[in-house]
C-alpha positions as CSV (number, residue, x, y, z in Angstrom):
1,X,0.0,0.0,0.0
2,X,1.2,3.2,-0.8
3,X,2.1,6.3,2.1
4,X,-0.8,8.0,0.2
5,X,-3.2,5.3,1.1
6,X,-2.1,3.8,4.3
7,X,-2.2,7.6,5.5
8,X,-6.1,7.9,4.4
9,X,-6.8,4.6,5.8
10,X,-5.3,5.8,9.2
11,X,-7.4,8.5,9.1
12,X,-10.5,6.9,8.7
13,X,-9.8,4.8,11.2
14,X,-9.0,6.7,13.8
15,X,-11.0,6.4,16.9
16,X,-9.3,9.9,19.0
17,X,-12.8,11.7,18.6
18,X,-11.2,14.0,16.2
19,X,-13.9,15.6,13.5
20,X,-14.1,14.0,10.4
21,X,-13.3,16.6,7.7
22,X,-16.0,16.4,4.9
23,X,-16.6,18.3,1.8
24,X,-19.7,20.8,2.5
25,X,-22.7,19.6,-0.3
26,X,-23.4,22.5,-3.2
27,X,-26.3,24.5,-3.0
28,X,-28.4,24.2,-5.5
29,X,-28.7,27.2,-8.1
30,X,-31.4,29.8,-7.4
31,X,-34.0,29.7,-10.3
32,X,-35.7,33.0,-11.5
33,X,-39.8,32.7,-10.3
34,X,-41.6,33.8,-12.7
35,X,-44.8,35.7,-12.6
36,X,-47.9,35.1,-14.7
37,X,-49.2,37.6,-16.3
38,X,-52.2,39.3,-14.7
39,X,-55.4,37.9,-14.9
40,X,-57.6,39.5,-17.9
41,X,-60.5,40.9,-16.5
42,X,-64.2,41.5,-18.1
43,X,-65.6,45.6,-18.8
44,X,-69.1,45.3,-18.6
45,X,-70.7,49.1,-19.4
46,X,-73.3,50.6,-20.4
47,X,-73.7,54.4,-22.0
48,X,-72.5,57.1,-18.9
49,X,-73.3,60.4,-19.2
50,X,-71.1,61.1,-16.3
51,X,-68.4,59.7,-18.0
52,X,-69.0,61.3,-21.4
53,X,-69.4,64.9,-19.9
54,X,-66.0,64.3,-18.3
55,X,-64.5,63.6,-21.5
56,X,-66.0,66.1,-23.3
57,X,-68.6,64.4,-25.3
58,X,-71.5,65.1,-26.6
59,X,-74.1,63.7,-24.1
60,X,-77.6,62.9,-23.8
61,X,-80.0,61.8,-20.6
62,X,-81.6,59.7,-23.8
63,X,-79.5,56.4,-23.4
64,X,-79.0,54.5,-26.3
65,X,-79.0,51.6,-23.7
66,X,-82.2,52.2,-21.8
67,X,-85.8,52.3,-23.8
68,X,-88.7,53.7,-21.7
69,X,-91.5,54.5,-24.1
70,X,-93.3,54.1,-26.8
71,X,-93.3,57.3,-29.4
72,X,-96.8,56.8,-31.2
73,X,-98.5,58.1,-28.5
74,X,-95.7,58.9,-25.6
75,X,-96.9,56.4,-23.4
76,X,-94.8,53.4,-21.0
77,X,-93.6,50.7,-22.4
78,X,-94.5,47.5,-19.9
79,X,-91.2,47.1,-18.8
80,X,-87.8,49.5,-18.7
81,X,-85.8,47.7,-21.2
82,X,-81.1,47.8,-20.7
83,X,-78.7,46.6,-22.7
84,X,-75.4,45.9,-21.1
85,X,-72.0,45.4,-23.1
86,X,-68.9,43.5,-22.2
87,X,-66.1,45.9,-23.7
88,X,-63.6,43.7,-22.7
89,X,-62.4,41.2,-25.8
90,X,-60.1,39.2,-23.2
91,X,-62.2,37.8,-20.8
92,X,-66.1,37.3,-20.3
93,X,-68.3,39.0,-17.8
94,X,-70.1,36.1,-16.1
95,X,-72.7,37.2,-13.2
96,X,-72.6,41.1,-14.0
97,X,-75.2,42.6,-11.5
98,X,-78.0,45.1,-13.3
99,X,-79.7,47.0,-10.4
100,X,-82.3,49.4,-12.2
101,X,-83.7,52.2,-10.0
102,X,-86.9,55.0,-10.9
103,X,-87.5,58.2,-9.9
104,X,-90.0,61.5,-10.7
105,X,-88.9,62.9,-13.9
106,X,-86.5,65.7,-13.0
107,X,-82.8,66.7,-11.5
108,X,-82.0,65.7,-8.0
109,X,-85.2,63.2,-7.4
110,X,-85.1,60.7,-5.3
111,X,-84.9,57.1,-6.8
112,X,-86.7,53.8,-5.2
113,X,-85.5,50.2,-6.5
114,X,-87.4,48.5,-9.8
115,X,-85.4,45.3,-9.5
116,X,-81.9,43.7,-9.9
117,X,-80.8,41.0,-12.3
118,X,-77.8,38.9,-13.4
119,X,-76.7,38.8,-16.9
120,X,-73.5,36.8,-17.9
121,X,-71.7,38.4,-21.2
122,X,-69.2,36.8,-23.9
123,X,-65.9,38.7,-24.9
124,X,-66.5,42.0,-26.7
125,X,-68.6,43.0,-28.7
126,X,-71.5,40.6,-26.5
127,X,-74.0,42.9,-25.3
128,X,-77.7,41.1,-24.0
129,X,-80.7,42.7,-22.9
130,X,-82.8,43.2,-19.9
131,X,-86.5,43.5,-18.9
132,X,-87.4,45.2,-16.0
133,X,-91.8,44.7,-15.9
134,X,-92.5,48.6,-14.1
135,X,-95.2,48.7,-11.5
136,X,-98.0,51.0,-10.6
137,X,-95.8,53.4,-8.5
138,X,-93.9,54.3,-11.9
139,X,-97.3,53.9,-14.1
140,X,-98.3,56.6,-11.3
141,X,-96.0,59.4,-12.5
142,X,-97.6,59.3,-16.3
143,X,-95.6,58.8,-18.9
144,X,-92.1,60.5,-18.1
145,X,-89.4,58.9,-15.2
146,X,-85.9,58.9,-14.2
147,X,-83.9,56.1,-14.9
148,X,-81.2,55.1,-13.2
149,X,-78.9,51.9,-14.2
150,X,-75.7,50.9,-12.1
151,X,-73.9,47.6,-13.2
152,X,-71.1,45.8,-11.1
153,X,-69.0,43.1,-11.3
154,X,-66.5,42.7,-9.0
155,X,-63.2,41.8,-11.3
156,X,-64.1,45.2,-13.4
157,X,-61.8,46.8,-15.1
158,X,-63.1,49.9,-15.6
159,X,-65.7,51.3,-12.9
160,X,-66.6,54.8,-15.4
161,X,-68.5,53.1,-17.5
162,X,-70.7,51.4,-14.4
163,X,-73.7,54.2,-14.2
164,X,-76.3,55.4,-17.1
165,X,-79.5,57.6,-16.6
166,X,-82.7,57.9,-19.0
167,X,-85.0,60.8,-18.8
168,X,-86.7,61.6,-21.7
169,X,-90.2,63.6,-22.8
170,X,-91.1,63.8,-26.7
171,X,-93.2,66.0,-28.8
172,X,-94.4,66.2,-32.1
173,X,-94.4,69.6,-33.9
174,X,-97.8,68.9,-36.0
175,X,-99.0,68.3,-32.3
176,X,-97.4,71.3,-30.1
177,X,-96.2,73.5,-32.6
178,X,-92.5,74.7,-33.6
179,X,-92.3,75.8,-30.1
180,X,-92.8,73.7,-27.3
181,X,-91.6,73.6,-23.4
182,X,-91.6,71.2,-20.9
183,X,-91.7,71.7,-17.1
184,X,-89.7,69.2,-15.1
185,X,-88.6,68.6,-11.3
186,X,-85.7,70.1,-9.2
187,X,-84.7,68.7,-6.3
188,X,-82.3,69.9,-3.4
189,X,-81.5,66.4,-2.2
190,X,-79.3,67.4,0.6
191,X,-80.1,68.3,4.5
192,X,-78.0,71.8,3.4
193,X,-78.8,74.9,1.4
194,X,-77.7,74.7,-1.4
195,X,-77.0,76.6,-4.7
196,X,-78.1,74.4,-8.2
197,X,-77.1,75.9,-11.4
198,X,-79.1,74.5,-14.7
199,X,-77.1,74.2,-17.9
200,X,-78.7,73.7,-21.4
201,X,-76.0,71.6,-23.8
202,X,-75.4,72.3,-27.2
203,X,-78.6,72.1,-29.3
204,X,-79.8,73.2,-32.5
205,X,-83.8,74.5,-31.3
206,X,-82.8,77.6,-29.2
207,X,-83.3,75.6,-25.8
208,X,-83.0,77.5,-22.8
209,X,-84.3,77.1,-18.9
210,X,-85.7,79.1,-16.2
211,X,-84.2,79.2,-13.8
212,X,-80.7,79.1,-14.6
213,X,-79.4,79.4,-10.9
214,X,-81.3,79.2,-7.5
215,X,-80.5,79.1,-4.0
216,X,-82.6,75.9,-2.6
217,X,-83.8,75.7,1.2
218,X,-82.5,71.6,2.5
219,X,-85.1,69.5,0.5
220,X,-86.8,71.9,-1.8
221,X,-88.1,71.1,-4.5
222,X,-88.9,73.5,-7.5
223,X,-90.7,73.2,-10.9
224,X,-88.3,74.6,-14.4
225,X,-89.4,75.0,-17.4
226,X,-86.9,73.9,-20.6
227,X,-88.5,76.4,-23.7
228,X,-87.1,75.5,-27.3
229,X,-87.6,77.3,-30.6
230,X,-87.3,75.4,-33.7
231,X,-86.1,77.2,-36.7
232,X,-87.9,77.6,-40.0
233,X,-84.3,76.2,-41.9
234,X,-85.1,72.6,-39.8
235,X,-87.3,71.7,-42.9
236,X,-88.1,67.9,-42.7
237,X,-88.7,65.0,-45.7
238,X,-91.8,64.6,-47.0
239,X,-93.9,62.4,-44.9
240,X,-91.0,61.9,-42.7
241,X,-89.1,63.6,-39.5
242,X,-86.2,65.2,-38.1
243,X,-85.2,64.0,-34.2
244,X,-83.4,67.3,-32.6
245,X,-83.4,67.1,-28.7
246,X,-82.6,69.6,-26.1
247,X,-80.9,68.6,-22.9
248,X,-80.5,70.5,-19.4
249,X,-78.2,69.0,-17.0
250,X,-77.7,70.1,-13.1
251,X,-74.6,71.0,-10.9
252,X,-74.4,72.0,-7.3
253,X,-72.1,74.8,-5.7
254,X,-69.2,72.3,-5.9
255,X,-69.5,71.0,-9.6
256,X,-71.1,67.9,-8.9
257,X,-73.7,66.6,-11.6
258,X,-76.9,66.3,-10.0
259,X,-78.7,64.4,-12.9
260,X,-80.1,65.5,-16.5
261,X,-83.4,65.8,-18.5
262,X,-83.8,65.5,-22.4
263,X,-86.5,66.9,-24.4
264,X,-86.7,65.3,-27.3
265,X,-88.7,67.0,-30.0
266,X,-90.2,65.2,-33.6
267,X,-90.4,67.8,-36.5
268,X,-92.5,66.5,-38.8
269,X,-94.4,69.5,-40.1
């Protein structure tokens, strides 16, 4: 046996309680943890004035995604009738609450439940709609209301496009004339005076409202009037009609929007 070995052999067996010298094991190599990517989420939505005045669009308290009434004679349909959208074209919106709420026709009025309902939507561009049967309490108020819509899911990606109104009164002009008004409620909602100001948007038949500012008393409630002109050069088709709509929309002192009214007007003579 060589030195070499007999020397390794008399350490090993040594019995002189001296430590044992070993090679320490590797470590293993640290691995990179990857992350996946985050989860895609649905956008349910539905038409929001709020967030269409905020952008500076043109905006209407006559939703494209809210039908109310009939035109032939301005009357209630039986039920309040939403379409929702899924905006999202990377994931589904499965179990999307729709909690429709009523109210008297006006700014500021308070709203009472008409029902809630699930609706599950494919990828973009899925939209479904809703029925909502109205009862006696809305059939009560004639045939103009405040519509309220709020949707939620709770993976949304986008919360702007959550909440849409609908309050809407037509006319005909071979019924009225070329210019008709309507009256409509305003409502200081709050236990505070407060100041309202009443803005007419962009229209093309001379809208205009009285009054344009008041200071209301905590929970007053006023009447305003929304007057419109249409112009002789609003000519329409031969048996046919031209839609033109006037729109007033409500603020407080601190720029909050209070709600909005249309007014839409038929010019068919």
């Amino acid at each position: 046996m060589s030195e070499r070995n007999l020397a390794a052999a008399a350490t090993v067996g040594r019995n002189d309680n001296t430590c044992e010298w070993r090679p320490k094991p590797k470590r293993p190599h640290c691995k990179c943890i990857s992350t996946d990517q985050p989860p895609k989420r649905p956008d349910p939505a539905i038409y929001s004035q709020r967030q269409r005045l905020s952008q500076g669009l043109s905006t209407s308290w006559e939703s494209p995604d809210i039908q109310t009434n009939w035109w032939d004679d301005w009357r209630f349909m039986d039920s309040i009738v939403v379409r929702v959208h899924n905006e999202s074209n990377e994931a589904s919106a499965v179990n999307t609450l729709v909690q429709v709420r009523w109210a008297q026709y006006g700014i500021g009025t308070a709203y009472s439940s008409l029902g809630d309902q699930l609706i599950s939507l494919g990828y973009a561009p899925d939209a479904k709609d809703l029925a909502f049967p109205i009862n006696d309490a809305v059939r009560a108020l004639g045939n103009d209301v405040s519509i309220e819509v709020r949707i939620s899911h709770p993976h949304d990606k986008v919360a702007d496009n959550n909440l849409g109104y609908q309050a809407i009164h037509g006319v005909r002009t071979s019924q009225v004339g070329k210019t008709p008004s309507k009256q409509f409620a305003v409502v200081n909602a709050s236990a505070s005076t407060e100041t309202i100001t009443l803005v007419v948007l962009g229209n093309d038949i001379g809208g205009a409202v009285t009054p344009t500012s008041r200071v209301f008393a905590p929970g007053e409630q006023i009447t305003a009037t929304l007057t419109t002109h249409v112009p002789a050069s609003i000519v329409p088709p031969a048996g046919d009609f031209i839609l033109k709509e006037a729109t007033v929309v409500g603020y407080d002192s601190g720029g909050r929007l209070l709600g909005g009214v249309t007014f839409l007007v038929r010019v068919d003579s």
